[in-house]
KEGULUM-57629 format. One record per atom (N, C-alpha, C): residue number from 0; residue in one letter; chain; atom name; x, y, z. Coordinates in steps of 0.001 Angstrom, whole numbers, padded with zeros to 6 digits. Atoms other than C-alpha are relative to their C-alpha. Example, Ala and Ser with C-alpha at 12.3 -4.5 7.8 and 13.67 -1.06 7.14 Angstrom:
+------+-------+------+-------+---------+---------+---------+
| doke | palum | tiba | mardo |    east |   north |      up |
+------+-------+------+-------+---------+---------+---------+
|    0 |     a |    A |     N |  000890 | -001190 |  000000 |
|    0 |     a |    A |    CA |  012300 | -004500 |  007800 |
|    0 |     a |    A |     C |  000900 |  001200 |  000000 |
|    1 |     s |    A |     N | -000820 | -001190 | -000060 |
|    1 |     s |    A |    CA |  013670 | -001060 |  007140 |
|    1 |     s |    A |     C | -000770 |  001090 |  000730 |
+------+-------+------+-------+---------+---------+---------+
This chain:
+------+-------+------+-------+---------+---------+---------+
| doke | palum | tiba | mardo |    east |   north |      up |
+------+-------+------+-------+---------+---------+---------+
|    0 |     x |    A |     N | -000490 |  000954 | -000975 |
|    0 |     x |    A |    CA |  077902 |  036067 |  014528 |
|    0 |     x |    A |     C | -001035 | -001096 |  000193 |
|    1 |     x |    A |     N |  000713 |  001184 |  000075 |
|    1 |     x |    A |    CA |  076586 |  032518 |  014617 |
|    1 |     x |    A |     C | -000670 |  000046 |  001731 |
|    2 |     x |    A |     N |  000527 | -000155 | -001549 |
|    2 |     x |    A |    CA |  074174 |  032276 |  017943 |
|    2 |     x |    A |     C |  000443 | -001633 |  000215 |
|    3 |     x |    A |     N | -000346 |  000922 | -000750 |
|    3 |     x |    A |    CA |  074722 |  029245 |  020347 |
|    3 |     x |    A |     C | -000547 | -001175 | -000706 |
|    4 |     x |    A |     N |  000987 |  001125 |  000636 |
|    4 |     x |    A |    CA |  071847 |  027417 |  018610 |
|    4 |     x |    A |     C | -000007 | -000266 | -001095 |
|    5 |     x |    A |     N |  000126 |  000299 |  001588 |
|    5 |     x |    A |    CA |  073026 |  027680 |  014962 |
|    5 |     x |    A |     C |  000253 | -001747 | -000505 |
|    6 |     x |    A |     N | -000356 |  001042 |  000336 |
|    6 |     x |    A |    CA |  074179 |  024156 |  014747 |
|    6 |     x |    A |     C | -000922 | -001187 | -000484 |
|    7 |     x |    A |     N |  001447 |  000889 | -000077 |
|    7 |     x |    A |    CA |  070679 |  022886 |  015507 |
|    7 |     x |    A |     C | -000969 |  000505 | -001012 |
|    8 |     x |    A |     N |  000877 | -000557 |  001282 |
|    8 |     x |    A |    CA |  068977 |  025118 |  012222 |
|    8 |     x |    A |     C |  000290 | -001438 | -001044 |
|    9 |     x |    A |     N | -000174 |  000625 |  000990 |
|    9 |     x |    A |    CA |  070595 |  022823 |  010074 |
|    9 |     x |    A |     C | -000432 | -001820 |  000375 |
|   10 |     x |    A |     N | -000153 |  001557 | -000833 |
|   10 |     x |    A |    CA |  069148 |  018645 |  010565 |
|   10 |     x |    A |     C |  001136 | -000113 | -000304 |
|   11 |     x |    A |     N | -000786 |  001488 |  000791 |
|   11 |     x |    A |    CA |  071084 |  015648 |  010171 |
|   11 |     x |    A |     C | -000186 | -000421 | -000914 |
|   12 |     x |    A |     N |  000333 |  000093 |  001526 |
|   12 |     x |    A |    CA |  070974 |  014611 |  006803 |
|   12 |     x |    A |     C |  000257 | -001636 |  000528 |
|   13 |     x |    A |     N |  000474 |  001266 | -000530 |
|   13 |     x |    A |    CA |  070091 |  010876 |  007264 |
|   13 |     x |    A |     C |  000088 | -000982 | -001809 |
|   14 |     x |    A |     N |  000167 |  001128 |  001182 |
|   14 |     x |    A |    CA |  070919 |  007822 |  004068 |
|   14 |     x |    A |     C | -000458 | -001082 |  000668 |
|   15 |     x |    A |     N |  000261 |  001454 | -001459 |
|   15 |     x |    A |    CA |  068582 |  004675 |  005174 |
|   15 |     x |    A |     C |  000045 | -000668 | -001377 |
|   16 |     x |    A |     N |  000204 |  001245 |  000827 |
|   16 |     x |    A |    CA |  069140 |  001526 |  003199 |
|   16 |     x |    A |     C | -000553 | -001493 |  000243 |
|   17 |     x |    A |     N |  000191 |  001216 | -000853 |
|   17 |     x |    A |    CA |  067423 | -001396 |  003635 |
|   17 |     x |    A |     C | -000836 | -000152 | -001553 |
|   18 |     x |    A |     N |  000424 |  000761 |  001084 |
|   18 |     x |    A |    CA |  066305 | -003954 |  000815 |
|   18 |     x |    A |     C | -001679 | -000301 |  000238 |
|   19 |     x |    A |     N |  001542 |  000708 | -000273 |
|   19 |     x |    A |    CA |  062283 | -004539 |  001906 |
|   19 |     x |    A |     C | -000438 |  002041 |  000317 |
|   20 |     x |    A |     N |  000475 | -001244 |  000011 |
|   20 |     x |    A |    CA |  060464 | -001672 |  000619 |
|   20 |     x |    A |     C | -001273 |  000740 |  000935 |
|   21 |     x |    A |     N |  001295 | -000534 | -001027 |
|   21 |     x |    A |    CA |  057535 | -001644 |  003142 |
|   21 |     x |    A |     C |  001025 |  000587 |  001253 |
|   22 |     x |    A |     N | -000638 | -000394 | -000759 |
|   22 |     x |    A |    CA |  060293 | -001205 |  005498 |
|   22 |     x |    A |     C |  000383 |  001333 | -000146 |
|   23 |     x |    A |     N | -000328 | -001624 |  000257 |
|   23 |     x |    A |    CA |  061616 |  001840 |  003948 |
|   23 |     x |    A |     C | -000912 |  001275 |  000052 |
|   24 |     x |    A |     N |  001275 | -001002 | -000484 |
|   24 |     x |    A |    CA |  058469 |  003446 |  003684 |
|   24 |     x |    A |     C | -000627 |  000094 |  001086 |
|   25 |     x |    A |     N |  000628 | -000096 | -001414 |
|   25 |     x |    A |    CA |  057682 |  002866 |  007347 |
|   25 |     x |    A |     C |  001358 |  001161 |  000566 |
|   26 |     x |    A |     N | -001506 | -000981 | -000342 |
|   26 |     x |    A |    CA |  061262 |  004384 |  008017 |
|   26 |     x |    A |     C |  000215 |  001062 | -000030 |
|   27 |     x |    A |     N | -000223 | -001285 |  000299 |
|   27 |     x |    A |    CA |  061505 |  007466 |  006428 |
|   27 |     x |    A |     C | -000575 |  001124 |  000352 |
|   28 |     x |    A |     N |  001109 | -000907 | -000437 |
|   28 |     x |    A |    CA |  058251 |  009189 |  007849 |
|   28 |     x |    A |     C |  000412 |  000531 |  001225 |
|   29 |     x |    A |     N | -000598 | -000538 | -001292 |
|   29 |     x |    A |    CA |  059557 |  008401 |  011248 |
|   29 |     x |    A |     C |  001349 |  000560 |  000158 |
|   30 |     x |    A |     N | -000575 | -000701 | -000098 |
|   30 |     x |    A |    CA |  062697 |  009651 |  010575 |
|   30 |     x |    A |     C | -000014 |  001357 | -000308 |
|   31 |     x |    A |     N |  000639 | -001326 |  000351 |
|   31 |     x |    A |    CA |  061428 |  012843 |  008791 |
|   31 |     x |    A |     C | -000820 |  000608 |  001058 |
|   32 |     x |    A |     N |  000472 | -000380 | -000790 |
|   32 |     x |    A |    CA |  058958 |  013311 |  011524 |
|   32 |     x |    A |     C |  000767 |  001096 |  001260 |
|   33 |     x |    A |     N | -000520 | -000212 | -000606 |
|   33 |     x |    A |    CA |  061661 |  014329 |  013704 |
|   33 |     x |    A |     C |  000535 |  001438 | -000477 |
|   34 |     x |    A |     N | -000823 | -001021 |  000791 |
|   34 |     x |    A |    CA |  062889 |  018131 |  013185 |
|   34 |     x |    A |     C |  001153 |  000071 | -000047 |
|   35 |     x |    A |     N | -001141 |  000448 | -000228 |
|   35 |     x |    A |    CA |  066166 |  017296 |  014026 |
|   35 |     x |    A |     C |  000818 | -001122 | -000975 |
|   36 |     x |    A |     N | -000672 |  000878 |  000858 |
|   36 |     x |    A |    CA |  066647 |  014820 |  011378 |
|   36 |     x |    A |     C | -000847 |  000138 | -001556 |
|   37 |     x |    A |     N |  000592 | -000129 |  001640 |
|   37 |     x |    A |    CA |  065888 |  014905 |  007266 |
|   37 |     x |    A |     C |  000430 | -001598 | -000131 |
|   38 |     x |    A |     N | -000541 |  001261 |  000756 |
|   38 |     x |    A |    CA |  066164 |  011675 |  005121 |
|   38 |     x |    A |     C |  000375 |  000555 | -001117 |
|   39 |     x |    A |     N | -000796 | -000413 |  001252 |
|   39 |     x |    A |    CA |  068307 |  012469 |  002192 |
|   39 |     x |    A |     C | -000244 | -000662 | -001578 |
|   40 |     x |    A |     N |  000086 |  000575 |  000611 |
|   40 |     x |    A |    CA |  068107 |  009725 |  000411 |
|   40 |     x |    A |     C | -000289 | -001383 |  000383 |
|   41 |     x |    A |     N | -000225 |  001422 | -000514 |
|   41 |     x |    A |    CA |  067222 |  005870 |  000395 |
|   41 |     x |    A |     C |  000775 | -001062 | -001162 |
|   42 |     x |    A |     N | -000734 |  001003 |  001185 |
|   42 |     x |    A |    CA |  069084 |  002708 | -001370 |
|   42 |     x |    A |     C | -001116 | -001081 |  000538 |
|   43 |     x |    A |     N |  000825 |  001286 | -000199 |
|   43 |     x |    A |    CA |  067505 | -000526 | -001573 |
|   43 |     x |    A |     C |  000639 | -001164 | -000089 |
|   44 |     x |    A |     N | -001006 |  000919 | -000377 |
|   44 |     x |    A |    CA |  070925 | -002486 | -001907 |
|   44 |     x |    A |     C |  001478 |  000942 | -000005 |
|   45 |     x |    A |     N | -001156 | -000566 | -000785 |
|   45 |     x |    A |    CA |  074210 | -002077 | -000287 |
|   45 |     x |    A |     C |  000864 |  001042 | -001238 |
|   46 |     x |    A |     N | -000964 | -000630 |  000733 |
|   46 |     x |    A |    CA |  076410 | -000774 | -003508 |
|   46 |     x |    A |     C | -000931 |  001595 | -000300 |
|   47 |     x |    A |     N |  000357 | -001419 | -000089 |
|   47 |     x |    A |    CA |  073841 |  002116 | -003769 |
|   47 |     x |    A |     C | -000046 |  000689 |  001166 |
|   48 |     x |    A |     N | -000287 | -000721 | -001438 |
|   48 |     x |    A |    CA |  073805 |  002997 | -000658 |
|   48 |     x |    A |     C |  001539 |  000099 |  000697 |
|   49 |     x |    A |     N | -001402 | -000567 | -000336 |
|   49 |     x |    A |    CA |  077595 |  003449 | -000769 |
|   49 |     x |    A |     C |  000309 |  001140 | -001168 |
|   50 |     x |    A |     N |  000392 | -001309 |  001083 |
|   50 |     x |    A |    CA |  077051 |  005589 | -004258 |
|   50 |     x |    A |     C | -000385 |  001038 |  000518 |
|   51 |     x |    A |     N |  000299 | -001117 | -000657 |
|   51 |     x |    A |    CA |  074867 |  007447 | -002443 |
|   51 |     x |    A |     C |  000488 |  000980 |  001011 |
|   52 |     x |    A |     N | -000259 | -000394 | -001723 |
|   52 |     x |    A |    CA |  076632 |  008274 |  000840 |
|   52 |     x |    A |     C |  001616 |  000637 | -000944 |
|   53 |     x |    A |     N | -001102 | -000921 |  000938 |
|   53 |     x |    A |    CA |  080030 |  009584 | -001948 |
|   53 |     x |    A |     C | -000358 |  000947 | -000601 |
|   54 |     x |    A |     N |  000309 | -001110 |  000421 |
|   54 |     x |    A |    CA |  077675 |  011348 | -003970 |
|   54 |     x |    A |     C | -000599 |  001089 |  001436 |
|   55 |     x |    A |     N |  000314 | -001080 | -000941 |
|   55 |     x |    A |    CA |  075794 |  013189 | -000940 |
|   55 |     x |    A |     C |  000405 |  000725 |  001416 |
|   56 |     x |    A |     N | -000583 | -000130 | -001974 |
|   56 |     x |    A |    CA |  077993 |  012930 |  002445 |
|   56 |     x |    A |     C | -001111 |  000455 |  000799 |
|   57 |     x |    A |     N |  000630 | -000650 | -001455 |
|   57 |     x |    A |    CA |  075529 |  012942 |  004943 |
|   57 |     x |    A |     C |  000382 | -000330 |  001160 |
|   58 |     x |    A |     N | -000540 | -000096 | -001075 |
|   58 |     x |    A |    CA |  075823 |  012915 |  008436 |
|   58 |     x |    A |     C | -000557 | -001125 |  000618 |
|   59 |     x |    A |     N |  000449 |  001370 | -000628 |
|   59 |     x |    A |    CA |  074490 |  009402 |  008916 |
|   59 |     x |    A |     C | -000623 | -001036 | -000742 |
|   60 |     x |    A |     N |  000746 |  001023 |  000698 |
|   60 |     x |    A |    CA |  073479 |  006212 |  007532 |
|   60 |     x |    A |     C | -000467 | -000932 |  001015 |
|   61 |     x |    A |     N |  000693 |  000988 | -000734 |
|   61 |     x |    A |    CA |  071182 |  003863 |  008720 |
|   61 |     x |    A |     C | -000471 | -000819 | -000991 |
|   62 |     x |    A |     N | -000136 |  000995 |  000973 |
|   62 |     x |    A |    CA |  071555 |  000449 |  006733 |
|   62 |     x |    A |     C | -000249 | -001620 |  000360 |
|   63 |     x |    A |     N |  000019 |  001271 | -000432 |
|   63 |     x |    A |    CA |  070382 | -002818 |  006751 |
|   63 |     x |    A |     C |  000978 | -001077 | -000299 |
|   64 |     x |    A |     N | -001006 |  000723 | -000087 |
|   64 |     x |    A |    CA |  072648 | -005754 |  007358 |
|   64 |     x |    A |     C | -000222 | -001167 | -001342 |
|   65 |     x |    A |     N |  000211 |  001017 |  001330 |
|   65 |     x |    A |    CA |  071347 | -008284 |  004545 |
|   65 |     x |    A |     C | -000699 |  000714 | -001146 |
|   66 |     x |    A |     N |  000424 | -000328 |  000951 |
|   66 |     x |    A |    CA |  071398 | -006227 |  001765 |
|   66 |     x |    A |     C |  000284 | -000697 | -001868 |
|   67 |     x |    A |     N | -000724 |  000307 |  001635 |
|   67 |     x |    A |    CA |  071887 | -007328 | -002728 |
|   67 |     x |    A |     C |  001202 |  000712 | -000070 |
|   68 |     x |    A |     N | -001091 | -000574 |  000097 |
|   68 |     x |    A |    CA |  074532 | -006911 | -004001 |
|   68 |     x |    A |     C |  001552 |  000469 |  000817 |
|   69 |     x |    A |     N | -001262 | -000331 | -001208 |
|   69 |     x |    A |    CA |  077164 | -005681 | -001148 |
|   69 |     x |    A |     C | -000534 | -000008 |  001358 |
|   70 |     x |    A |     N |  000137 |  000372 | -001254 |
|   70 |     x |    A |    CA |  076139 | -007155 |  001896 |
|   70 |     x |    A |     C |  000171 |  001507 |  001039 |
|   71 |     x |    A |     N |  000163 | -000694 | -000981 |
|   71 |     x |    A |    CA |  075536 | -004615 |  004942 |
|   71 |     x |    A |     C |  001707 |  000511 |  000743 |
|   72 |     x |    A |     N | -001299 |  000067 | -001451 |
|   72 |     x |    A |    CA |  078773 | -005568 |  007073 |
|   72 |     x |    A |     C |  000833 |  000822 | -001224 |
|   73 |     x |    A |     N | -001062 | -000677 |  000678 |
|   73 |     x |    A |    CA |  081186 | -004406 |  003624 |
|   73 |     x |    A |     C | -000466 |  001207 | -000568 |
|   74 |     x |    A |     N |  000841 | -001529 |  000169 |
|   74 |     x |    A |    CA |  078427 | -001367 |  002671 |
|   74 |     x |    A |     C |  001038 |  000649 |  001482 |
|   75 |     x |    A |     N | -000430 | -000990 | -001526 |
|   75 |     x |    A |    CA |  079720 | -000122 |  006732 |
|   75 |     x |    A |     C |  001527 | -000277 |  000024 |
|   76 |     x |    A |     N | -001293 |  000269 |  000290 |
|   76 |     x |    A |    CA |  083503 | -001524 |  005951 |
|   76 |     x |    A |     C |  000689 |  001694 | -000725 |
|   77 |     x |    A |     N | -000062 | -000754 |  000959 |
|   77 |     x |    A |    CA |  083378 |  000703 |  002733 |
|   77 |     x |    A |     C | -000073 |  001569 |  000598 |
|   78 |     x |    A |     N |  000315 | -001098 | -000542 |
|   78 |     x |    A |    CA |  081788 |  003654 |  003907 |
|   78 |     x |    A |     C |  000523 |  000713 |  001448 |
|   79 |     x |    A |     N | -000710 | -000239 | -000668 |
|   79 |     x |    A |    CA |  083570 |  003683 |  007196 |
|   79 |     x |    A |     C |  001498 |  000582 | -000349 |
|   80 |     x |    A |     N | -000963 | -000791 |  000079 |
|   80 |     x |    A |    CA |  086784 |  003973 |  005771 |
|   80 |     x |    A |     C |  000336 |  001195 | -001469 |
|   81 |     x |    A |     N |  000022 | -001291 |  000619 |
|   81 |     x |    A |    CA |  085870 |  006600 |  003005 |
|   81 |     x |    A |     C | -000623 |  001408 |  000515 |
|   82 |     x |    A |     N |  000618 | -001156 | -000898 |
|   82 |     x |    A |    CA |  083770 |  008769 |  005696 |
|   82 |     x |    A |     C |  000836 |  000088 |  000769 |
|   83 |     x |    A |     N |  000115 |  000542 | -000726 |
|   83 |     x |    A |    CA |  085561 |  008226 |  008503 |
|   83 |     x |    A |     C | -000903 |  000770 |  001596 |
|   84 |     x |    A |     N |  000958 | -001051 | -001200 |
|   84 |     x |    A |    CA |  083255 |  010967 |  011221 |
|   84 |     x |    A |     C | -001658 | -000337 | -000834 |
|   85 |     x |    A |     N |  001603 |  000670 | -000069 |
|   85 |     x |    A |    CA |  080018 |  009160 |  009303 |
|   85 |     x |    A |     C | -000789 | -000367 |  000737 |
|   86 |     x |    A |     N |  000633 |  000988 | -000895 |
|   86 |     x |    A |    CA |  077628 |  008091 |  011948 |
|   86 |     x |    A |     C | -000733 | -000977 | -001078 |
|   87 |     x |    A |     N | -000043 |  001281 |  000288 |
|   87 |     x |    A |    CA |  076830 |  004511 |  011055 |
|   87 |     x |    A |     C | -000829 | -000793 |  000888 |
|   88 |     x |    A |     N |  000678 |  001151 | -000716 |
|   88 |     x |    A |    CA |  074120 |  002243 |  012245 |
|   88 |     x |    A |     C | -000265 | -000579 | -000850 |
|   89 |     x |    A |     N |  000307 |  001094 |  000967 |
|   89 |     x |    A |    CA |  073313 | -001211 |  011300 |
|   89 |     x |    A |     C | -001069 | -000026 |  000517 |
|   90 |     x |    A |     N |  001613 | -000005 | -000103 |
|   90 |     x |    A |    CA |  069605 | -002020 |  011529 |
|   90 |     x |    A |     C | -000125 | -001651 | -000636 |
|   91 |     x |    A |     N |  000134 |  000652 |  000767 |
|   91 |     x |    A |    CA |  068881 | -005486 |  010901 |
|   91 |     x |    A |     C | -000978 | -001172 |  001182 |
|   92 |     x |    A |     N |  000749 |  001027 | -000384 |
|   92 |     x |    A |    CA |  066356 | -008453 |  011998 |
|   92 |     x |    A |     C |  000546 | -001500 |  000833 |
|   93 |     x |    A |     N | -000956 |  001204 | -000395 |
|   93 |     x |    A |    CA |  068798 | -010941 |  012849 |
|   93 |     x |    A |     C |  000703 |  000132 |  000955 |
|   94 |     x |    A |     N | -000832 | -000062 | -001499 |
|   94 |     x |    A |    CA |  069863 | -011264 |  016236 |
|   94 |     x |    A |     C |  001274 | -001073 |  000471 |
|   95 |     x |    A |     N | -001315 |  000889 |  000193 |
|   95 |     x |    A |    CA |  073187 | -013611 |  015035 |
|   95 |     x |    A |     C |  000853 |  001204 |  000751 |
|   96 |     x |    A |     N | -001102 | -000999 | -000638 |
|   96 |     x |    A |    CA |  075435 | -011837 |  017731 |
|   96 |     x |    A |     C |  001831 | -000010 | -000900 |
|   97 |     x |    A |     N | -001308 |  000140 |  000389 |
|   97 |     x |    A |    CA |  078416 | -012664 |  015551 |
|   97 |     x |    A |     C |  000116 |  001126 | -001059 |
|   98 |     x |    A |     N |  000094 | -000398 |  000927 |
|   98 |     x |    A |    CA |  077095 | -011162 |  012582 |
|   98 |     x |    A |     C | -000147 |  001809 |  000844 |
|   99 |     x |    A |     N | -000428 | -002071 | -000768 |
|   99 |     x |    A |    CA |  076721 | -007600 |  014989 |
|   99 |     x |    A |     C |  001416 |  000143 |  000440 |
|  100 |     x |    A |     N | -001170 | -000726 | -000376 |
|  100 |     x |    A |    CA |  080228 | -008054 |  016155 |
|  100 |     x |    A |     C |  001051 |  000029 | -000938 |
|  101 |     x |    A |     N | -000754 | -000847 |  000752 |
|  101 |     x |    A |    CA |  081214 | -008154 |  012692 |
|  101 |     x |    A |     C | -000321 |  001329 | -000702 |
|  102 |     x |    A |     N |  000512 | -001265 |  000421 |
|  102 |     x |    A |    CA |  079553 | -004797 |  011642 |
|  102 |     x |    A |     C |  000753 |  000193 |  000669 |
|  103 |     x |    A |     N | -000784 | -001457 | -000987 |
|  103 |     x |    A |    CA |  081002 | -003196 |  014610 |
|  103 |     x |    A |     C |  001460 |  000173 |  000199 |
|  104 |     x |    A |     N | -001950 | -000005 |  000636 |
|  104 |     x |    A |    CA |  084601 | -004529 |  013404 |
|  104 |     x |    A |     C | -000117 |  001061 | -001057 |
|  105 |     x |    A |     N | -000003 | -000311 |  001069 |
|  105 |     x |    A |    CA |  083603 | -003160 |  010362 |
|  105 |     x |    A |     C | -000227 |  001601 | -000049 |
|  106 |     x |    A |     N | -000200 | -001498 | -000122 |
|  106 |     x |    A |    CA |  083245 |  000670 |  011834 |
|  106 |     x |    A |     C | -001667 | -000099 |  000342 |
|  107 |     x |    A |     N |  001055 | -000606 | -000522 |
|  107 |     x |    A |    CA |  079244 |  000612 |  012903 |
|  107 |     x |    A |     C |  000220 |  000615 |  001273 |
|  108 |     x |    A |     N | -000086 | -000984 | -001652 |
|  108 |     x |    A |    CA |  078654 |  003125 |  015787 |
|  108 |     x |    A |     C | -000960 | -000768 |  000767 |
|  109 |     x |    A |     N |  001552 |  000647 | -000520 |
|  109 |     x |    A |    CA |  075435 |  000867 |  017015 |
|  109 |     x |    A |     C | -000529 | -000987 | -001359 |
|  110 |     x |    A |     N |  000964 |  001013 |  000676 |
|  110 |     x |    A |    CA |  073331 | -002262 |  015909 |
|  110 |     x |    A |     C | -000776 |  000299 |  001044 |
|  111 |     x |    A |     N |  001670 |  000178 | -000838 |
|  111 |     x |    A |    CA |  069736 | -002282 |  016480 |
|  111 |     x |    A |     C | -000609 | -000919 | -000472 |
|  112 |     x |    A |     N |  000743 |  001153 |  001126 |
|  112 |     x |    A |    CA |  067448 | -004716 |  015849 |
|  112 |     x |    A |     C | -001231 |  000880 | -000443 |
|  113 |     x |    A |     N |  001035 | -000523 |  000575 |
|  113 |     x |    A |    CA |  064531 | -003794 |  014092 |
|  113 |     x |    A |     C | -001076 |  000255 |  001286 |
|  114 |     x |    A |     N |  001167 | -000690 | -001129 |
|  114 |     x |    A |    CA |  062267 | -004253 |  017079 |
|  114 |     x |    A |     C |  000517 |  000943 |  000654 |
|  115 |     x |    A |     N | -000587 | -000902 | -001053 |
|  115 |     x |    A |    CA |  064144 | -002049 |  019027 |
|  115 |     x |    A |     C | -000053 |  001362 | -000843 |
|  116 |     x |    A |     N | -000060 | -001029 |  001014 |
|  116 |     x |    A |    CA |  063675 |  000572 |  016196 |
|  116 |     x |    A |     C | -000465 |  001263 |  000604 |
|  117 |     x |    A |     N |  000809 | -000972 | -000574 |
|  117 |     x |    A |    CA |  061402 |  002956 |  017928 |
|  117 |     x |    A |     C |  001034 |  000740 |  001123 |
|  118 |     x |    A |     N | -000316 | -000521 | -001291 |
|  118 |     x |    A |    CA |  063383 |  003601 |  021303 |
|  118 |     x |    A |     C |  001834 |  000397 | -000841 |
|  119 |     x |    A |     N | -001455 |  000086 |  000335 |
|  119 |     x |    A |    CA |  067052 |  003285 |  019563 |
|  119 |     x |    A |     C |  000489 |  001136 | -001017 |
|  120 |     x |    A |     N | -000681 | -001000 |  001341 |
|  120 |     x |    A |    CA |  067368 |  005100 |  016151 |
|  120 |     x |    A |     C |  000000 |  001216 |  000431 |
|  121 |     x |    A |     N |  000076 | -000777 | -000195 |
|  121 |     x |    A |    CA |  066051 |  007886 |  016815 |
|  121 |     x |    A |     C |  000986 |  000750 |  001436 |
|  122 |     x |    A |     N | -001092 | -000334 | -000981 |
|  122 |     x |    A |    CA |  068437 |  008484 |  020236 |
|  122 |     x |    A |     C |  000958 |  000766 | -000933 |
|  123 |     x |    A |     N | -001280 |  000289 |  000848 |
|  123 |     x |    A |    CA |  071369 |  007520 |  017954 |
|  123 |     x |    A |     C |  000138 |  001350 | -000711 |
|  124 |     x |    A |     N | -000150 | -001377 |  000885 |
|  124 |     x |    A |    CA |  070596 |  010147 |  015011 |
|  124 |     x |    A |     C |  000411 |  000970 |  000623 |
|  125 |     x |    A |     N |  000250 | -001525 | -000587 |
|  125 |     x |    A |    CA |  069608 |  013108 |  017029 |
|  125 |     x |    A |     C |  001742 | -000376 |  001280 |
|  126 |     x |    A |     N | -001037 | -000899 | -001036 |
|  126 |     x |    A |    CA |  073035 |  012789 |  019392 |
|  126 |     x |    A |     C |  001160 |  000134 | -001252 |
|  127 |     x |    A |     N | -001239 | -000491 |  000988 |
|  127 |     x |    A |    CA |  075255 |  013369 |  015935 |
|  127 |     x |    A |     C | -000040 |  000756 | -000019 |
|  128 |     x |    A |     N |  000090 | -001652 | -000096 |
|  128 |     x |    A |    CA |  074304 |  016866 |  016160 |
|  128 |     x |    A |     C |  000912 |  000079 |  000991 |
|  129 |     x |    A |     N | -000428 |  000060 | -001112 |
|  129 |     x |    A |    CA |  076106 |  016614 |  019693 |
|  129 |     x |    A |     C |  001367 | -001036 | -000251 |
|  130 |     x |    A |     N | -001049 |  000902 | -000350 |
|  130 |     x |    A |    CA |  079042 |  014515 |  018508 |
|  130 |     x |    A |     C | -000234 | -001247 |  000309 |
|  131 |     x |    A |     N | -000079 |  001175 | -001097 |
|  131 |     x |    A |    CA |  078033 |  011768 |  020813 |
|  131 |     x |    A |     C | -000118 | -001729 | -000996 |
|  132 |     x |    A |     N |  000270 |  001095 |  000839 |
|  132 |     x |    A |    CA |  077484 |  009159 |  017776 |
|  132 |     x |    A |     C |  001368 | -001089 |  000462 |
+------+-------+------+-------+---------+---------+---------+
């Protein structure tokens, strides 16, 4: 019999994409850091980071909005409607409010900006265990 707390053995399996590789490598530590969350995999433009998220289904992507190749907003289009219980954040530098309220047409659960990285992501991830994404 599964105990109360089995849900929480297993992380979140976490895809982060974002095109600026110092970024990624700042990213992944702090998401790994967390026991509650793994990184699975990373892309470095949007069409792999929709490859990736078919080949591995995880339980969350965290993707930047100006990525090669397949732009951010149709990476979270895409992947929205082939996941559709994916949690989904956009992550991106650009505080064009238009360009966040088309992600969040486009199925994101949350935009963050990058500065806001510290206090935000990490929330976000860790309440998909809990649904609350």
């Amino acid at each position: 019999m599964d105990s109360p707390d089995a849900a929480h053995e297993s992380p979140v399996r976490v895809l982060i994409a974002d095109d600026e590789d110092d970024f990624l490598a700042a990213l992944r530590p702090l998401i790994d850091r967390q026991p509650e969350l793994r990184v699975v995999a990373a892309a470095a433009n949007g069409l792999d980071a929709i490859e990736l998220c078919d080949e591995l289904e995880p339980d969350a992507v965290v993707i930047d909005l100006h990525m090669p190749l397949v732009d951010g907003v149709t990476a979270v289009a895409r992947m929205r409607k082939d996941h559709p219980s994916l949690c989904l954040i956009a992550l991106t530098g650009d505080p064009d409010r238009e360009l966040h309220d088309a992600v969040s047409e486009a199925g994101a659960d949350a935009v963050l900006l990058k500065k806001d990285l510290m206090v935000g992501l990490v929330e976000r991830l860790t309440a998909v265990r809990t649904g609350l994404h």
